[in-house]
C-alpha positions in Angstrom: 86.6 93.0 82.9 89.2 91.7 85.4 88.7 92.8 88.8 92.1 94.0 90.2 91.8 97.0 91.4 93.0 98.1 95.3 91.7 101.4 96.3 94.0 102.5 99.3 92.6 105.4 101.5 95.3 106.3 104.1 96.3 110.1 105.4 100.2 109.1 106.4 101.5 109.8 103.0 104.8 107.6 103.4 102.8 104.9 104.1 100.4 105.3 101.2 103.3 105.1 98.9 104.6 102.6 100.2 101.7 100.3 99.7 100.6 101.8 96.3 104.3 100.7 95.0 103.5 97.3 96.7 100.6 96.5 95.3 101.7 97.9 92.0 104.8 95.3 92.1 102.4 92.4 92.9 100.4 93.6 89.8 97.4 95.4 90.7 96.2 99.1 89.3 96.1 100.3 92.5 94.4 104.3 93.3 95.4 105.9 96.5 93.5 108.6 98.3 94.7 111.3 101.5 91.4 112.3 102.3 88.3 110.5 103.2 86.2 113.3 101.1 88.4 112.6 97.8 88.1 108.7 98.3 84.4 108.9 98.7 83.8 110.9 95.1 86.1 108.2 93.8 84.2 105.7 95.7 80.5 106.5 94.9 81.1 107.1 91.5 80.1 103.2 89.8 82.5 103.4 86.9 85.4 103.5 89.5 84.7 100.3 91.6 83.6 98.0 88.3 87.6 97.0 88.5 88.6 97.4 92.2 89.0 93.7 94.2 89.7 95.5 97.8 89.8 98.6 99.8 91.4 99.5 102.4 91.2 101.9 104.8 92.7 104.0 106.9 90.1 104.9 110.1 91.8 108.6 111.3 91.7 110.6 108.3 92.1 114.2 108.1 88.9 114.9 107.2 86.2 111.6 108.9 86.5 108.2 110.4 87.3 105.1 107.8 84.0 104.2 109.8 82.1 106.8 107.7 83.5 105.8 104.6 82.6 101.9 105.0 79.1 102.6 105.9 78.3 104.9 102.6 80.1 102.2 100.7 78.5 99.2 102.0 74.4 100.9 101.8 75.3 102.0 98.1 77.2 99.0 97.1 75.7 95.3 98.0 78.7 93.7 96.1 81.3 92.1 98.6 84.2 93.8 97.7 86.3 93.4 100.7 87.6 95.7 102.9 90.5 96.0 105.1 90.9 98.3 108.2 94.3 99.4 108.8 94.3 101.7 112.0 96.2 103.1 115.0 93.3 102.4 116.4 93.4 98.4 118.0 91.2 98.1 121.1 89.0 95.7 121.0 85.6 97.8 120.4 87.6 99.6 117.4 88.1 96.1 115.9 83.9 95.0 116.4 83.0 98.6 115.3 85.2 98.2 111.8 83.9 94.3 111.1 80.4 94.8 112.4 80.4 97.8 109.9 81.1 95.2 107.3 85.2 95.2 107.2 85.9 91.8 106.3 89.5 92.1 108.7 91.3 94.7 110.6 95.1 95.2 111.1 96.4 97.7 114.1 99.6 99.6 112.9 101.9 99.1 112.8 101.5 96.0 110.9 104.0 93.5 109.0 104.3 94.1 105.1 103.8 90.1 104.5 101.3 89.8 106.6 99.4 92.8 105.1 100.0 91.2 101.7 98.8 87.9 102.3 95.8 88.5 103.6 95.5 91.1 101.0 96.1 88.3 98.6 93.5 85.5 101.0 90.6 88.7 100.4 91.1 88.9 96.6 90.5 85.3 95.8 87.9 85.0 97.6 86.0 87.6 96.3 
């Protein structure tokens, strides 16, 4: 089963759609979630993640910290899906916090489109 799935977890809905519609035009099923509470029932449940090539995430959420959500991911899961931190939240201990928690990058908003989507693109190949 091809893996080409992006599972986007970000609160600011006009963002969300935004990327969704992105990724969608680049080709990817892509699943977007508001809440950290309804991406992590998406997220723990196996079925869902056999397809999905990167997540990313969103750290202020509504509900938790994109923090939370990568550590539960990363003790259930040992496959290296990677994941990408967007966040509002660029100092420089945000940034070690997210990649020593196991993001494999981290973009502060607001961020460039292309930028987003090569990397995006760099993270997938690699997988």
């Amino acid at each position: 089963m091809a893996k080409n799935k992006v599972v986007i977890v970000d609160d600011d809905e006009d963002l969300l759609r935004l990327l969704i519609s992105l990724f969608k035009s680049e080709g990817f099923e892509v699943q977007g979630f508001k809440t950290g509470k309804e991406a992590l029932v998406y997220l723990l449940n196996e079925t869902n993640i056999s397809t999905m090539c990167l997540l990313i995430l969103d750290r202020i959420l509504p509900d938790m910290d994109g923090i939370e959500i990568l550590k539960l991911f990363r003790s259930k899961y040992h496959d290296p899906i990677p994941i990408l931190i967007l966040s509002v939240l660029s100092a420089e201990k945000d940034v070690m916090q997210g990649l020593q928690q196991g993001a494999v990058d981290y973009m502060a908003k607001p961020f460039s489109i292309p930028i987003l989507l090569q990397k995006a693109r760099k993270l997938i190949s690699h997988e």
